[in-house]
N, C-alpha and C positions, 0 to 999 in steps of 0.2 A: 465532589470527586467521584468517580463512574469505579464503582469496584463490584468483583464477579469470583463465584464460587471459584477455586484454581488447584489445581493436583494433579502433581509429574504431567503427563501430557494431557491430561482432560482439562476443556475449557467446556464454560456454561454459555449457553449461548438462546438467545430468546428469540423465537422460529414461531411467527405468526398465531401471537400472545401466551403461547406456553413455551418454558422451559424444556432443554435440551442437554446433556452431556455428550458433547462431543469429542472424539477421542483423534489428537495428530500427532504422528508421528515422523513425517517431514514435512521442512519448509522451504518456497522456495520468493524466488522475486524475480523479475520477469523486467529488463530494463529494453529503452529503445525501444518503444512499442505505438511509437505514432505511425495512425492510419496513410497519413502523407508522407510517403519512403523518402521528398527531396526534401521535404523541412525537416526531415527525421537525420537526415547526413547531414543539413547545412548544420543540424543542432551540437552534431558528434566535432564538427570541424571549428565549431566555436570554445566545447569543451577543451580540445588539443589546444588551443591558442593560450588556457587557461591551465593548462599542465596534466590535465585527465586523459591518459591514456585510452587509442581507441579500439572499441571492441572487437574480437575478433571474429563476431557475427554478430549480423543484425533480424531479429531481437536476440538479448544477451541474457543468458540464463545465471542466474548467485545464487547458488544451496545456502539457507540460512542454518542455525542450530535452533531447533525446536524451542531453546532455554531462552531466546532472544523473544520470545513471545510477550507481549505483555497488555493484561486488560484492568491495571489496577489504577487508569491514571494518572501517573505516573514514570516518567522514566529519568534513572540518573546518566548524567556525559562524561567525560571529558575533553576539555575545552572547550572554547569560545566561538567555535566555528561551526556547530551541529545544524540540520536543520531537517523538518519533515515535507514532506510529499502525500498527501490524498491519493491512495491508490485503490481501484477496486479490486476486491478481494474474493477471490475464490476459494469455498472450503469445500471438500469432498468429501461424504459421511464413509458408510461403509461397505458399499458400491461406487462404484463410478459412473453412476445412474444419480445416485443421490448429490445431486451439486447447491451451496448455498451462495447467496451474495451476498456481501457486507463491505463497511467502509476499512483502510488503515493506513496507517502511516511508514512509509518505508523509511525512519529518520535515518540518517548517514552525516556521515564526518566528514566537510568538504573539504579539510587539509589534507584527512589520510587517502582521500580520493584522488588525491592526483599523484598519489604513489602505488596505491594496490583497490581498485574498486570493490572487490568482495570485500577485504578485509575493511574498507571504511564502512560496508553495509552489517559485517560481523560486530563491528562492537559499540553499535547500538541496538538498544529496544526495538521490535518491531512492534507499536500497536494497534492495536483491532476490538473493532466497535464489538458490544455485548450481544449486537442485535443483527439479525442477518433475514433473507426473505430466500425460500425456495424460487430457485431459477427458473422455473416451469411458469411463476407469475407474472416474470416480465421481461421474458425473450421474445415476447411479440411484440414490446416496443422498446429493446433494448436500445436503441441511438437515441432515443430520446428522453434516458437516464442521466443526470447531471451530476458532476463533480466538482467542490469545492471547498478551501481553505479557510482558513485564518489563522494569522498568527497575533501573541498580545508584545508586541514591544514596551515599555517603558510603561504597562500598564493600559495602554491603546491598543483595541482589536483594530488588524488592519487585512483587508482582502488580500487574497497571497494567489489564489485561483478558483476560478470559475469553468466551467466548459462541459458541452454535454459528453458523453463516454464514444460520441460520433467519433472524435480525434484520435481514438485508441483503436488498434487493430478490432476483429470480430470476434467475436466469442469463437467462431468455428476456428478462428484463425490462432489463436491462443492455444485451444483445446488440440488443435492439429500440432502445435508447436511442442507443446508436452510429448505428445505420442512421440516424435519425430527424435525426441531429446531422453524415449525412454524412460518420463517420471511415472514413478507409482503414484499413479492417483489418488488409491483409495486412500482413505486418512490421513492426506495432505491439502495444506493451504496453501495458497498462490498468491503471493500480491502482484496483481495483472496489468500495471499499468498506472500511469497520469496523466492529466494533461498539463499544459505548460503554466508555468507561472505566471503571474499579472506583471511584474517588477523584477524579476531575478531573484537570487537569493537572497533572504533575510536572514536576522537569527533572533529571538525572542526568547519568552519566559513561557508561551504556554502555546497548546497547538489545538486548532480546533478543525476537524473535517466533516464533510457530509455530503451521504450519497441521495437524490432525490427523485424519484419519480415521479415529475408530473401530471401522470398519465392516472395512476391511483392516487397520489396527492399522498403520497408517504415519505418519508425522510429516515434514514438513520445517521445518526450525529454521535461524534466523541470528541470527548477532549481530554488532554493532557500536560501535565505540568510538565518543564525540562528543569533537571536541577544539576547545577554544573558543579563537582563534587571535586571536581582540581580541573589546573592548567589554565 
């Protein structure tokens, strides 16, 4: 199980073999972020058909609580219907100059989703890998950065998604979207984005993501237990 130094808003994070204390004090998650704007609405009119209300712009911004951070591992639910998302993850040191990359999971309640989308993203965990890579190393072949899942059902790891980070809007385009939305960068993290699922929704016992560079032949991977504590 993947556990990491932790206190009030400082998270430890491992930045190209040494250790880092990084300090956040907003979070945010960044929904509807496919590069393809008509597969990105046909996806919003399939959600409606499914009772998830639809955004009132596209991409759709969700202030998380810093306290929903989580790098132990583990995360507890409620009920039977939770499920996570491989998102890349943007953290900003203490400049807005200083950007990191890493993997996490944006887990959400897909019941409480089709009543209030922030709130089904509020009361879950968000987790994020221990290990991040400064963005200066691979914005020069950022689309050919890959994203992908697993989940363990019934004890079986099954693919959940795969796709290079091509599918998700640009880095410029993310970073313009913030400005435009008025986030404080500095000492904030961003989950930026997924790509789509292999199968639709699952819901399983454990979560496993990873971001991969083929280009340096590097990976960051996390995984996470779900432990369903009622409902």
């Amino acid at each position: 199980m993947e556990k990491s130094a932790q206190k009030h808003n400082t998270f430890e994070i491992e930045l190209e073999g040494g250790k880092r204390e990084l300090t956040i004090n907003k979070a945010y998650c960044i929904g509807y972020t496919g590069r393809n704007k008509e597969k990105t609405f046909e996806h919003i009119k399939e959600l409606a058909e499914i009772g998830v209300p639809e955004p009132a712009e596209v991409p759709a911004l969700y202030p998380v609580s810093v306290s929903t951070l989580n790098q132990a591992g583990e995360i507890e639910v409620i009920g039977d219907k939770t499920s996570g998302e491989a998102e890349i993850v943007l953290i900003f040191g203490d400049t807005t100059e200083e950007v990191f990359l890493s993997v996490g999971s944006d887990h959400t309640d897909r019941g409480l989703e089709t009543v209030d989308i922030n709130k089904s993203k509020q009361v879950c965990d968000k987790p994020f890998a221990g290990k991040a890579w400064d963005i200066k190393n691979v914005i020069e072949h950022w689309d050919e950065l890959e994203l992908a899942s697993e989940i363990k059902i019934d004890g079986i790891w099954i693919d959940y998604q795969k796709n290079p980070i091509s599918s998700i809007i640009t880095l410029d385009e993310i970073k313009g979207y913030l400005e435009k939305k008025d986030i404080p960068l500095k000492n904030s993290i961003v989950f930026s984005g997924t790509v789509p699922l292999l199968d639709g929704f699952k819901y399983g016992e454990e979560f496993r993501m990873t971001l991969t560079d083929p280009v340096k032949g590097n990976s960051i991977t996390s995984t996470y237990n779900i432990t369903r504590i009622a409902g």
